[in-house]
C-alpha positions as CSV (number, residue, x, y, z in Angstrom):
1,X,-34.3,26.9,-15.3
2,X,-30.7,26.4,-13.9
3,X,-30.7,23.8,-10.8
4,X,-28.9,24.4,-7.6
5,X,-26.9,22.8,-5.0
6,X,-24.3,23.5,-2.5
7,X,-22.0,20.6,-3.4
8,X,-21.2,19.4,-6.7
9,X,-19.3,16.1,-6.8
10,X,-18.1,14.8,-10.3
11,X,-17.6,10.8,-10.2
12,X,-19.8,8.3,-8.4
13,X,-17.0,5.9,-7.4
14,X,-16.0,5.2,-4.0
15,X,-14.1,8.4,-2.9
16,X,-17.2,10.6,-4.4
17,X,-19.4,8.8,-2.4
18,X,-17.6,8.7,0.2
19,X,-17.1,12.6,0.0
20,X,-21.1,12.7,-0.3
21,X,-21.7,10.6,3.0
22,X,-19.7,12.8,5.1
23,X,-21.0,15.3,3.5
24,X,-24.2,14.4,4.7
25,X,-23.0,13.4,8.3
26,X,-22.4,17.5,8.5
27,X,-26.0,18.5,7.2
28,X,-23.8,20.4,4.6
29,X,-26.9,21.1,2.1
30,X,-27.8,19.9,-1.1
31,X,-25.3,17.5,-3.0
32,X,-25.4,16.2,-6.5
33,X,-23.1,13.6,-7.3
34,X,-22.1,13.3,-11.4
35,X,-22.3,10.1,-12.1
36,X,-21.6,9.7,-16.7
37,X,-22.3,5.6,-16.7
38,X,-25.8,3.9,-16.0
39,X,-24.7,3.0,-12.5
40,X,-21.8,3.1,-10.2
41,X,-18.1,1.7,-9.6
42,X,-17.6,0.4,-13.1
43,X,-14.8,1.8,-13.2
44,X,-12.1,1.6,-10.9
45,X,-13.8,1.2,-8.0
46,X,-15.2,-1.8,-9.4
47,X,-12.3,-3.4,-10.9
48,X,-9.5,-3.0,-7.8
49,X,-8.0,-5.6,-5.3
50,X,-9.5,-4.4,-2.3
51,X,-6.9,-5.0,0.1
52,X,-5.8,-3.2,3.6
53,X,-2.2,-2.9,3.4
54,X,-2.0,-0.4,6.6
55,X,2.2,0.4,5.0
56,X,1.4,1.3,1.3
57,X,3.9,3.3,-1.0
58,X,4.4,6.6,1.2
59,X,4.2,8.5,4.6
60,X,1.1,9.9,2.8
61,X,-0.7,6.9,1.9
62,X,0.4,5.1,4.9
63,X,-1.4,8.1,7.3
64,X,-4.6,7.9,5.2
65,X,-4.5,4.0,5.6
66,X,-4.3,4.7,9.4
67,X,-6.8,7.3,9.2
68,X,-9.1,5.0,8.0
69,X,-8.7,1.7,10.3
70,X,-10.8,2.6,12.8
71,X,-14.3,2.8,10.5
72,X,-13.0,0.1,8.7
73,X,-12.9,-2.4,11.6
74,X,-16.3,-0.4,13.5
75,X,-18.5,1.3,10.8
76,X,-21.1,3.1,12.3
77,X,-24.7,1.4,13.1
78,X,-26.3,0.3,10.1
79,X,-24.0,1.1,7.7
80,X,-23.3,-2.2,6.0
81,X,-24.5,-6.0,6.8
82,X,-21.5,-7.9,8.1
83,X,-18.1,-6.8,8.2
84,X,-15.7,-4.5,5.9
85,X,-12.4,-5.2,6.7
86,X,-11.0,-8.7,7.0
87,X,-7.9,-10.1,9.6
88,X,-5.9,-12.2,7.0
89,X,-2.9,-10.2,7.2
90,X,-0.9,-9.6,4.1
91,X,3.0,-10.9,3.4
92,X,5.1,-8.6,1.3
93,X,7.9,-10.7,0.4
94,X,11.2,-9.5,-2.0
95,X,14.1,-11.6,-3.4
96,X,17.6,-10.2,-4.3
97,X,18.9,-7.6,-4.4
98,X,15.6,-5.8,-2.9
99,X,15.8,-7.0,0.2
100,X,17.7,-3.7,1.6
101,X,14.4,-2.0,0.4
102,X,12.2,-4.6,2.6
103,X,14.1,-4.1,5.4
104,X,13.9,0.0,5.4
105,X,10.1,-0.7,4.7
106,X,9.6,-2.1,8.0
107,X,12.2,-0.1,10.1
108,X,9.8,3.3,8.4
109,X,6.9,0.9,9.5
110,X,8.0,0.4,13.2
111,X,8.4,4.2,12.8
112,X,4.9,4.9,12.1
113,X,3.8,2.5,15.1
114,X,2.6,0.1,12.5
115,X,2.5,-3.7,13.7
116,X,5.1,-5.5,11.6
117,X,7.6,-8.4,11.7
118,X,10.3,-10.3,9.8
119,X,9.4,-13.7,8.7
120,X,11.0,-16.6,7.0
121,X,10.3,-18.9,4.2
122,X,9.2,-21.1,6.7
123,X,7.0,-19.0,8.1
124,X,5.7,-17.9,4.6
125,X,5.2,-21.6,3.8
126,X,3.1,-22.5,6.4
127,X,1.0,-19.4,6.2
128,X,0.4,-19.1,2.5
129,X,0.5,-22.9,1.7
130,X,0.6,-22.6,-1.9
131,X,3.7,-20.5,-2.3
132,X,7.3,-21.5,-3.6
133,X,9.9,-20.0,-1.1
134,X,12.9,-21.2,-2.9
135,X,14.0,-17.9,-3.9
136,X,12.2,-15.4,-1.6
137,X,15.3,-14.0,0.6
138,X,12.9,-11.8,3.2
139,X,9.3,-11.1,3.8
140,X,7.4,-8.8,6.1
141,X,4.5,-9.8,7.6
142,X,1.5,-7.3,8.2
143,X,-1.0,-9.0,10.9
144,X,-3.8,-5.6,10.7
145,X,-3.9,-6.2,7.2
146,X,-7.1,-7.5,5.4
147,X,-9.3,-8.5,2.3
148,X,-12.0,-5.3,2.4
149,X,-15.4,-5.7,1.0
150,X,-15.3,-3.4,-1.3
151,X,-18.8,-3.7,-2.4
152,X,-20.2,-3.3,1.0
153,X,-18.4,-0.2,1.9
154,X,-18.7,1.5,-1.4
155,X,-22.7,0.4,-1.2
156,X,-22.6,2.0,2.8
157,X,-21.1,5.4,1.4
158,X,-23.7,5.7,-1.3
159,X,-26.6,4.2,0.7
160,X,-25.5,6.6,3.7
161,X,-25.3,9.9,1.3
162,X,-28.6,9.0,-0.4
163,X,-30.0,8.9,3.2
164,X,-29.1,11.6,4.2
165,X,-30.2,13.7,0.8
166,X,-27.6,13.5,-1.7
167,X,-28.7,12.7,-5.1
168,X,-26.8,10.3,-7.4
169,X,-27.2,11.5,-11.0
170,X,-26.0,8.6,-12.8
171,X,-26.1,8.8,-16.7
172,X,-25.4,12.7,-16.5
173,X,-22.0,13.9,-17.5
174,X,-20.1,16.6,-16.4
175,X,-19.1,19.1,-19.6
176,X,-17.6,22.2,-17.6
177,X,-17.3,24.8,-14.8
178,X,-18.9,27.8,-14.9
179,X,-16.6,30.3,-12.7
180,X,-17.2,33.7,-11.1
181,X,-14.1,35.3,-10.9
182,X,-11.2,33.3,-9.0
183,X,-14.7,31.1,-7.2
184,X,-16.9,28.3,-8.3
185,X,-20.2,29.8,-9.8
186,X,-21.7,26.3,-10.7
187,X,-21.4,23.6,-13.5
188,X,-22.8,22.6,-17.4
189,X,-23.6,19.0,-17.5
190,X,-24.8,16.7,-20.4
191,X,-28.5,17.3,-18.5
192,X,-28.5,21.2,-18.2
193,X,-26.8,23.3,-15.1
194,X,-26.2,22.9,-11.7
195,X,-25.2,26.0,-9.9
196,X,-23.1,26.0,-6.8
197,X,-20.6,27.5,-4.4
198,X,-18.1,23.6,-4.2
199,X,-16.9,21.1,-7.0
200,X,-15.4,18.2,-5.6
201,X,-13.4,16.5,-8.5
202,X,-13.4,12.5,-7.5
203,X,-13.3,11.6,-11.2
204,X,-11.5,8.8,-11.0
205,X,-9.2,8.8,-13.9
206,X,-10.4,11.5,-15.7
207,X,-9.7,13.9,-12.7
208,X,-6.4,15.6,-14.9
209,X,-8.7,16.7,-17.7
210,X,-11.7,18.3,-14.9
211,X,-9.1,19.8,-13.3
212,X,-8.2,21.5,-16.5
213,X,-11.2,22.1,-17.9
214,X,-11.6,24.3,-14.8
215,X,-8.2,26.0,-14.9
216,X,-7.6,24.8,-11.5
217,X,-3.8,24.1,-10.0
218,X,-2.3,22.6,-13.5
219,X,-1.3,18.7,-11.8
220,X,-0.1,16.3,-14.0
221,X,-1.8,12.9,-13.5
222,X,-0.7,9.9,-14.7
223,X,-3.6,6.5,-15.5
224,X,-2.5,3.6,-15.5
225,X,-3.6,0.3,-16.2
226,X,-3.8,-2.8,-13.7
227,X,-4.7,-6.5,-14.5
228,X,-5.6,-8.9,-12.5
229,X,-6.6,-12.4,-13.3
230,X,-8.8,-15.7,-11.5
231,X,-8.0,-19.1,-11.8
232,X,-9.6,-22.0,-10.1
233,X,-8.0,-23.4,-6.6
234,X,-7.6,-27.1,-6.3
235,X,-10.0,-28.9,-4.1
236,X,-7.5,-29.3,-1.5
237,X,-7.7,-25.5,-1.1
238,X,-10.4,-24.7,-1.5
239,X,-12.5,-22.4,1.3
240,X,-9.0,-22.0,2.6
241,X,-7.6,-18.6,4.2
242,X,-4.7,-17.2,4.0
243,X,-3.0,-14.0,3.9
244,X,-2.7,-11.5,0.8
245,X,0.8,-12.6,-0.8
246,X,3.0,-9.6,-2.8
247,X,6.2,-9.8,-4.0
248,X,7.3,-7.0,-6.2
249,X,10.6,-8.4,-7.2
250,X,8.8,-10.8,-9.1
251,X,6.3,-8.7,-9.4
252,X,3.5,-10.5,-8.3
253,X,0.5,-10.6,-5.8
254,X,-2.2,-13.3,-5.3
255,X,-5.5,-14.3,-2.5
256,X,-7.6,-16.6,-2.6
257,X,-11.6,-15.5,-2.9
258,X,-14.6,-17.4,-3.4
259,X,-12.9,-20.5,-4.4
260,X,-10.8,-19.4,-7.1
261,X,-7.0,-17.8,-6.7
262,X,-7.1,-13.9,-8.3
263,X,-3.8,-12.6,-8.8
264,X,-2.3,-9.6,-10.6
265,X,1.5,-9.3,-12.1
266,X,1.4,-5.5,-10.7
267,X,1.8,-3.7,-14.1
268,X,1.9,0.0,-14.5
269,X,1.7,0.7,-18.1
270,X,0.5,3.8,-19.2
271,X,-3.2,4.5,-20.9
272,X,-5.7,6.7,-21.3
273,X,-9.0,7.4,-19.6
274,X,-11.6,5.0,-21.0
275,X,-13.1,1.8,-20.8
276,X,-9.8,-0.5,-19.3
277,X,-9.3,-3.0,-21.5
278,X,-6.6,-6.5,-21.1
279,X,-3.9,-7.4,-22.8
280,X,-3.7,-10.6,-23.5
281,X,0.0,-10.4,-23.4
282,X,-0.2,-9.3,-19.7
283,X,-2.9,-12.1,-19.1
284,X,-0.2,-14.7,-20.2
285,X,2.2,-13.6,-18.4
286,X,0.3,-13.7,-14.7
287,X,-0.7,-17.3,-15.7
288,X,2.8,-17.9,-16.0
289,X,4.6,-16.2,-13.0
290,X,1.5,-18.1,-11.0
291,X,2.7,-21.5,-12.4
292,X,6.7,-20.6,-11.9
293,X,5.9,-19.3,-8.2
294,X,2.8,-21.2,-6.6
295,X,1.8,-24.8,-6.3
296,X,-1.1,-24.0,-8.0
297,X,-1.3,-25.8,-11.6
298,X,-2.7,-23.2,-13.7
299,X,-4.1,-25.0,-16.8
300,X,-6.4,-21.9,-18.0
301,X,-7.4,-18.4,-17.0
302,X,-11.1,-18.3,-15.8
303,X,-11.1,-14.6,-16.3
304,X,-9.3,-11.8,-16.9
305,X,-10.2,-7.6,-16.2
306,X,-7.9,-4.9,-16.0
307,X,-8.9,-1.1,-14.3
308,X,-7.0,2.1,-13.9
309,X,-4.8,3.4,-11.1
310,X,-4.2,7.1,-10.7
311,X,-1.1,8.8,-9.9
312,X,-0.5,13.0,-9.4
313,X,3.8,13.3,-11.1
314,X,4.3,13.3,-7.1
315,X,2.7,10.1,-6.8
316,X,1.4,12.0,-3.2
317,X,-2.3,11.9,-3.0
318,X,-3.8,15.1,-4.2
319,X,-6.9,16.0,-1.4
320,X,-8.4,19.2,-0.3
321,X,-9.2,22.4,-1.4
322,X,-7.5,23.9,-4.7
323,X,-5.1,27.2,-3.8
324,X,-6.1,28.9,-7.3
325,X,-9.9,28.4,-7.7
326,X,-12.1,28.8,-4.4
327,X,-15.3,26.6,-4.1
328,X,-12.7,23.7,-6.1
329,X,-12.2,20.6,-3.9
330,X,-9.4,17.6,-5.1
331,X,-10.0,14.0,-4.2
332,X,-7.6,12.2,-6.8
333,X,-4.6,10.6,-7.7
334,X,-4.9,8.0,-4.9
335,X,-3.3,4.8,-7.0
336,X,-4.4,1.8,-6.0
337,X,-5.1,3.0,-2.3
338,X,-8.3,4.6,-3.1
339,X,-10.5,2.0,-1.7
340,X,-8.7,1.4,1.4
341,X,-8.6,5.4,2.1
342,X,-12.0,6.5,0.9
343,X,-12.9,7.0,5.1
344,X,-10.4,9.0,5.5
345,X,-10.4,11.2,2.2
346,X,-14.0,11.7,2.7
347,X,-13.5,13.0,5.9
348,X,-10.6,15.6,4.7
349,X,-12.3,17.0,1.7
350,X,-15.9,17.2,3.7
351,X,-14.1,19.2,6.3
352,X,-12.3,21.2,3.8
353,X,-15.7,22.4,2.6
354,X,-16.7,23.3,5.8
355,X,-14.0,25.3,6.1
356,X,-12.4,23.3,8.8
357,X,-8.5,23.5,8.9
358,X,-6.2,20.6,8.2
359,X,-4.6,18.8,11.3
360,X,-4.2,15.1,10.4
361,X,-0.7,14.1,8.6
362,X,-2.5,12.5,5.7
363,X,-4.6,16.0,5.2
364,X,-1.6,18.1,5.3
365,X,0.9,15.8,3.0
366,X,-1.8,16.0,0.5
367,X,-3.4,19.2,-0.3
368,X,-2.5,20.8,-3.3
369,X,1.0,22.8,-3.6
370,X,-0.1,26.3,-2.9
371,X,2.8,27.7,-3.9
372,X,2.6,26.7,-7.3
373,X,2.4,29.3,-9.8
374,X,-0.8,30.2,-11.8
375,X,-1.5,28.7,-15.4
376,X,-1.0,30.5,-18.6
């Protein structure tokens, strides 16, 4: 006997869940989330930074950043214990010859109405007291920036969904679309059928190959892989806070957390959906760009883990409903922004099932091209 639902969601990371919740905020029916591993975020949601950088990589991804602020900072009653978003700030430093390219980033910033200012190496010292400034030549320092819990708000989304009647089907794996016509007639999973008028694809990584699987607007995505490694703090350091410190000339980006210093050397190389593995190559090379550009005397790596980012060729966030297949719903290719966004692309995908039109500037920058032309 075929099962039924109204929503559909494929991937039980944070923007599924996220989808689900609001989903549920809207008593929009039954929803299934698809969730292939034993349990949820061990994928990318599990294995990401979790920072708030409110300017982040485009007009796109800087609107979604705003969109979500506001429930990062006041999350509705009962939705998690504590707080989600930290007020550590972040400092985006550059060396030469970037620094042209810091200094348009925070005239488009000022732009936007996002709080920003120029600092020194000075300033940069005394702020993030383990840094060498020697050959920093600009920085920009973000004051509503913030360390986000990620645990806590990807365990409110699925918490909240669950609450409100969303089932999270974890160990069951999404195998196909079933289609009637140019609409969404239901799905084929590795646990029998669902049928159902809306797929939402939040599959993480794998979104490129649902979205062909179910001839929906051909995208091309592009997985990378990010590593990130911990090392112990001195003494002297330890328990201290300080802002989130990136420099992509170098490229590097470190915080401190629970005692120990974690710190990625913001690499982008290509790789296939999967299980992420390191490279100890990569590995190396953080420790060393740590030792050449902190205080910090890095004698060994305490441990190392690497995840995937997701990028559409556009590298524009791909949300909303899909022009070619009705019923089809995108919430992918959102890099490394995906935590930090989830609010907001929950809220623009839940509305586009409803049927509600776009209005915010992150919902319109990101729904699919409709003037593509059809596969095959």
């Amino acid at each position: 006997m075929t099962e039924t639902a109204d929503v559909v969601v494929i991937g039980g990371g944070i923007l599924g869940a996220a989808v689900a919740y609001e989903l549920g905020r809207r008593g929009a029916g039954r929803v299934v989330v698809l969730e292939a591993e034993a349990g949820l975020n061990r994928h990318s949601t599990g294995r990401a930074g979790s920072y708030f950088i409110p300017m982040y990589d485009s007009d796109a991804f800087a609107a979604l950043a705003q969109e979500s602020l506001a429930f990062l900072r006041e999350p509705p009653d009962g939705f998690a214990e504590g707080h989600l978003l930290g007020r550590e700030g972040a400092v985006i430093a550059t060396v030469q010859p970037d620094t042209a390219a810091l200094q348009a980033e925070i005239a488009k910033a000022e732009s936007l109405g996002i709080p920003v200012r120029a600092m020194d190496g000075a300033e940069i010292r005394a702020m993030v007291p383990i840094a060498r400034v020697e050959l920093i030549t600009g920085a920009a320092f973000y004051p509503g920036a913030g360390e986000i819990v990620a645990a806590a708000l990807a365990g409110g989304f699925a918490r909240g969904a669950a609450q409100s009647g969303a089932r999270f089907a974890t160990g069951r794996r999404w195998t196909g679309l079933r289609r009637r016509g140019d609409a969404v007639a239901g799905v084929t999973t590795s646990a029998g059928d669902i049928a159902c008028g809306h797929v939402v694809n939040a599959a993480g990584a794998w979104c490129g190959e649902v979205g062909r699987a179910a001839h929906a607007l051909p995208i091309r995505f592009e997985v990378t892989r990010r590593h990130m490694i911990a090392v112990a703090l001195p003494p002297a350091h330890r328990g201290q806070v300080w802002p989130f410190f990136r420099c992509p000339s170098i490229p590097l980006y470190f915080k401190p957390e629970g005692g120990e210093l974690v710190a990625s050397p913001m690499d982008q190389g290509e790789d296939e959906p999967g299980d992420c593995a390191t490279d100890a190559a990569l590995v190396d090379r953080t420790a060393a760009a740590l030792r050449a550009h902190t205080t910090i005397p890095v004698a060994e790596v305490a441990r190392a883990w690497a995840g995937h980012r997701v990028f559409a060729g556009s590298h524009l966030p791909v949300i909303g409903p899909d022009p070619l297949l009705r019923g089809f719903h995108w919430a992918a290719g959102l890099g490394g922004a995906g935590i930090m966004a989830a609010p907001a692309v929950g809220r623009i995908v839940a509305d586009g099932i409803g049927g509600m039109p776009a209005t915010s500037p992150a919902a319109l920058a990101s729904l699919p091209d409709r003037s593509a032309p059809r596969p095959g």
